[in-house]
Phi, psi and omega in degrees: 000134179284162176338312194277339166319309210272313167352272207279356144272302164327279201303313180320310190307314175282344202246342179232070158299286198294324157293355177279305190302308155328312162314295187306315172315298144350294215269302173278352166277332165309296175329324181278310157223100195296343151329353225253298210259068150243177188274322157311321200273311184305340185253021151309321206290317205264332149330291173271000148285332160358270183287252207332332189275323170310295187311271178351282192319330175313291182291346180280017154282318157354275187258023150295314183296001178084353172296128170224157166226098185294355170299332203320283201315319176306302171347273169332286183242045149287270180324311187284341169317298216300358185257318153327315196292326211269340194263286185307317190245304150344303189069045155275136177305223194265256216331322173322317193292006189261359156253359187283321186312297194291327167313295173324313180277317156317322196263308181299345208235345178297304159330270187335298173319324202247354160295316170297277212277352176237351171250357160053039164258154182316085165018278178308329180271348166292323195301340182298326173321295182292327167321282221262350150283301150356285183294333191282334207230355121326287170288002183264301188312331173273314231051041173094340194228164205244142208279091180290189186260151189259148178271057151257339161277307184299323211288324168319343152335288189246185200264182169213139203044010210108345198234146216294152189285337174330282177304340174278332176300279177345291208290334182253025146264000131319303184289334207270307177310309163269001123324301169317309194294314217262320221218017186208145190298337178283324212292321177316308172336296175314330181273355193239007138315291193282323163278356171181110182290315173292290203289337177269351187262346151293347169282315163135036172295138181246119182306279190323296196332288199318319194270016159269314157312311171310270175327337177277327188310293172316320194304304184288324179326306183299318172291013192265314183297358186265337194265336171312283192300321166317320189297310173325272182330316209066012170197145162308079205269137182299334207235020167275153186094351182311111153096006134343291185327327176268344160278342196282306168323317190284314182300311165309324196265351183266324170299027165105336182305163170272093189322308189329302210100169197131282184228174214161092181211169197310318180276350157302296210281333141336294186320285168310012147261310204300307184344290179321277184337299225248342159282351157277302198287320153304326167287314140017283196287322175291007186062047170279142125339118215298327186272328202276323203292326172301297176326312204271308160315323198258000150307306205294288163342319177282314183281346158284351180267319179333292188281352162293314195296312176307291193323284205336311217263337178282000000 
């Protein structure tokens, strides 16, 4: 094969990994168990990829930006108390608490946002901060015990036309994230954020905002995924999404972003929820254990930082 051939296999090979790799997965879980490729168990699949994939999408505006944010998960279920709490304790209708989750999470991800970009503090220890405030100000709004849900919420549970309401949430915080990345001067920005933050704020990018905007972004994102999983639950749990942050984080890097920054797009990181999703749900149908499953996550999780850390060094 000439060269250039095997080149413009290489770069496909790179530019579509995560979807090779999702096939493949796909392919040895059919084998393994032909249950795996039916039609319950696939929007089983896309169910339990949901919530981590709404989270994901936040972050990968994140960590495009050279960024992480470790909060999500607290965030998450901090927004679903307060979409319980506005209901329960308040006596606001139903329908509030569905804007009340995502309100939550913007202002918490707001924080976050204006501590990185104008307080200059390290990405990580604020979302760490906010991690541990978050959560602290769950279990204080709960009191420790879990909330129910009003049915406007719980209805995020079940389905619509058939098809579970999770997955249309997934898909269209799928189209809005890439919209945004592909199609809009912020979305741009960001890549030109992540690949050198001096060289975009001497092109005259106004930096703080954006990345005051990121974090806010993820913050809503997050309340959408926490108000997904309550709808799920039928109740708000204080100690719930724990440790989310780290699928959220693993489905981008696995779908192809770069931590360096940079690079990033909507459909790796879909991809990289499914991924997660379908290697649960197959050990799942195999009767793996729960500790062998973490093992197995956190392979995957190691060889997708692997080839970034190469992408990188190429």
């Amino acid at each position: 094969m000439a060269p250039e051939g095997k080149r413009s296999i290489a770069t496909w090979l790179a530019d579509n990994g995560a979807l090779v790799g999702l096939a493949l997965v796909c392919l040895v879980m059919f084998i393994a168990t032909p249950a795996f490729l039916t039609v319950p168990n696939l929007l089983n699949v896309g169910v339990q990829a949901a919530v981590v994939a709404v989270l994901a999408f936040g972050m990968t505006f994140v960590i495009i930006t050279a960024g992480i944010d470790l909060s999500v998960g607290s965030v998450a279920a901090l927004s679903a108390i307060c979409a319980g709490w506005v209901v329960a304790t308040a006596g606001l209708p139903g329908p509030v608490a569905l804007l009340a989750a995502p309100l939550a999470g913007l202002v918490a991800g707001l924080v976050s946002g204006v501590a990185v970009a104008y307080g200059k503090l390290p990405a990580f220890i604020a979302t760490l901060a906010m991690l541990s405030i978050a959560r602290g100000l769950a279990l204080v709004v709960s009191g420790g015990r879990p909330i129910d849900m009003p049915d406007a919420v719980a209805a995020l549970g079940g389905d619509l036309f058939g098809v579970p309401v999770p997955i249309l949430v997934l898909l269209v915080a799928w189209a809005v994230t890439a919209f945004v990345l592909n199609r809009t001067v912020f979305g741009r920005s960001l890549y030109a954020i992540g690949g050198n933050e001096e060289a975009a704020r001497l092109a005259g990018l106004p930096v703080k905002r954006t990345l005051t905007a990121v974090y806010a972004l993820s913050g809503l994102f997050a309340g959408i995924a926490g108000t997904v999983l309550a709808g799920r639950l039928a109740s708000a749990q204080p100690q719930a999404a724990a440790g989310y942050e780290l699928d959220a984080i693993a489905a981008v890097v696995i779908g192809g972003a770069s931590l360096a920054g940079g690079y990033g797009k909507a459909t790796g990181t879909l991809i990289g929820a499914l991924i997660l999703a379908v290697i649960r749900n197959g050990l799942n149908l195999l009767n793996v254990t729960a500790f062998w499953q973490q093992v197995v996550i956190g392979l995957v999780i190691a060889a997708a930082v692997g080839v970034d850390v190469l992408r990188s060094r190429r």
